[in-house]
Residue, then its C-alpha position, 0 to 999 in steps of 0.5 A: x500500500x502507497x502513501x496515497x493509498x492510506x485511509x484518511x485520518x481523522x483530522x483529514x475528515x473533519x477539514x473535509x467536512x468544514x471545507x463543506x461547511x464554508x462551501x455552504x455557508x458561502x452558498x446562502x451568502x450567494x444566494x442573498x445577494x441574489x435575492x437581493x437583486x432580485x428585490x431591486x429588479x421587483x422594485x424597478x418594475x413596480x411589482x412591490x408589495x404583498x407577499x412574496x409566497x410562491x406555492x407552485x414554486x414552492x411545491x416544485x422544490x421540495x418535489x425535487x428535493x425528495x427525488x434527489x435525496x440520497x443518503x444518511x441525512x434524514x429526510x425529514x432534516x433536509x426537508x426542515x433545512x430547506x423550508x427555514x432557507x426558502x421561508x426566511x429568503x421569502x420574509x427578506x423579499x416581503x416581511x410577513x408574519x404568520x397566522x395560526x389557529x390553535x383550535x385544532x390543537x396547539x403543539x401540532x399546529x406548532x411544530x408545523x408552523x416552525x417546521x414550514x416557516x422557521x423561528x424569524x417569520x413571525x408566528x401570531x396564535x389565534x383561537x378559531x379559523x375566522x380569527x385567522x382569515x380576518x387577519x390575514x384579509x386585514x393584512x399587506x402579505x401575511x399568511x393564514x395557517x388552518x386545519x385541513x380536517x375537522x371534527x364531524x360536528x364542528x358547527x362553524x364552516x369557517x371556508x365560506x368566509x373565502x367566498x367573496x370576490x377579493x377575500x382570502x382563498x386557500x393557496x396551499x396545503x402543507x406540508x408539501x410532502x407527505x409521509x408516514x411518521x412526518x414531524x410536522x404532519x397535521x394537514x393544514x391548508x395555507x390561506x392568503x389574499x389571492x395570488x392568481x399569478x402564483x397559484x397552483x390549480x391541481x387540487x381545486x377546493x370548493x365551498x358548497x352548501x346544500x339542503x336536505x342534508x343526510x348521511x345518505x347524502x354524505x356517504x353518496x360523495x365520490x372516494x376521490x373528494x376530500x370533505x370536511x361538513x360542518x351545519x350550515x344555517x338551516x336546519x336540515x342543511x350543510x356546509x361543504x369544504x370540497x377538495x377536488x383531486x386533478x382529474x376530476x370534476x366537482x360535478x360528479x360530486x354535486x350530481x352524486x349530492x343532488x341523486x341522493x335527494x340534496x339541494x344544491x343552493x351554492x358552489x363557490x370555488x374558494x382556492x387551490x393548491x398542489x396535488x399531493x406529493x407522498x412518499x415511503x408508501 
């Protein structure tokens, strides 16, 4: 064996590993100034303002995140690592705060507001989804976070607060990747002002209200839709919050709805967001 054939020693290890450390470093040091002009090109443009939350991007980068990803690192530690990078860069381009509701439960709604958001984006607790979305419609850019599931008998369906034209419309739904056993794993849609030049249309979410409602009914609902029903005003009627998958149509949902003896009163498209991307099974 040759000198050159020697294993490396400890010491030749450890100053590989902060040479990578620094390469890295340098890298989000690039990466800020880049981000940086690119405030200054959006400033010369006129494009100020509002937030800077790009979900369809978003979606995309952590897609590719998960078909590169290799090796010992966990995943749910590289997924962490580059949340913190994109949503702290977004808060550099156009400070925002978070909204959350606590409703469904505190450390869960935590963990995935810091999981997706880290520590410099401001978090601000409330205590019911129309707290959320009235501070998020009172607001320049920030960002709503709110259950995506719900218990049966919850009796406020917060989602027709988004029907109106110019009110906050779901954007996304975190997280963006989903797996079994994931550290910040509760569902949760993403609510903002409307962003119609960054929004992903692969799911479409609907508020539909219906009368005559009846377990009938809601066993009629198509497999593919995701639902979540809360009461609605009158006495035998109900609020939907209908997500449709690509591939589907919302039609098949209010005809099945209206063949099981439901009245279909309203429909109202209140958001989209990235189909779901699952991995490990």
């Amino acid at each position: 064996m040759t000198h050159t054939d020697a294993p490396p020693s400890l010491s030749d290890l450890r100053a590989e590993i902060d040479r990578i450390d620094e390469a890295m470093h340098r890298l989000l040091m690039e990466r800020s100034e880049i981000i940086d002009r690119l405030v200054q090109v959006k400033r010369t443009a006129g494009a100020e303002g509002g937030s800077a939350f790009r979900p369809a991007r978003e979606a995309d980068m952590m897609r590719r995140l998960v078909e590169r990803h290799a090796g010992l690192l966990p995943l749910d530690t590289v997924e962490s690592i580059w949340r913190v990078i994109i949503a702290t860069f977004t808060y550099v381009q156009a400070p925002y705060s978070v909204h959350a509701d606590l409703a469904v439960g505190e450390p869960a709604m935590r963990d995935s507001a810091r999981f997706h958001f880290g520590f410099t984006v401001p978090f601000v607790p409330h205590m019911g989804a129309r707290g959320v979305i009235d501070a998020v419609k009172g607001s320049r850019g920030d960002l709503g976070l709110i259950a995506a599931t719900a218990a049966p008998s919850a009796a406020d369906p917060w989602w027709t607060a988004l029907e109106g034209e110019g009110a906050p419309k779901i954007i996304a739904r975190l997280p963006f990747v989903e797996r079994a056993d994931h550290p910040a794993g509760l569902p949760v849609f993403v609510v903002s002002h409307p962003i119609a030049d960054a929004a992903v249309r692969e799911v479409r979410v609907y508020s539909l209200r219906v009368s005559g409602w009846s377990a009938g009914a809601g066993r009629a609902i198509p497999a593919f839709a995701e639902v979540v029903v809360a009461p609605d005003e009158a006495l035998d009627g109900a609020a939907l919050l209908v997500s449709v998958p690509p591939g589907h149509a919302v039609a098949t949902v209010t005809d099945a709805l209206a063949e099981a003896g439901a009245g279909i009163r309203s429909l109202t498209e209140v958001g989209s967001h990235a189909a779901l991307h699952r991995v490990g099974g």
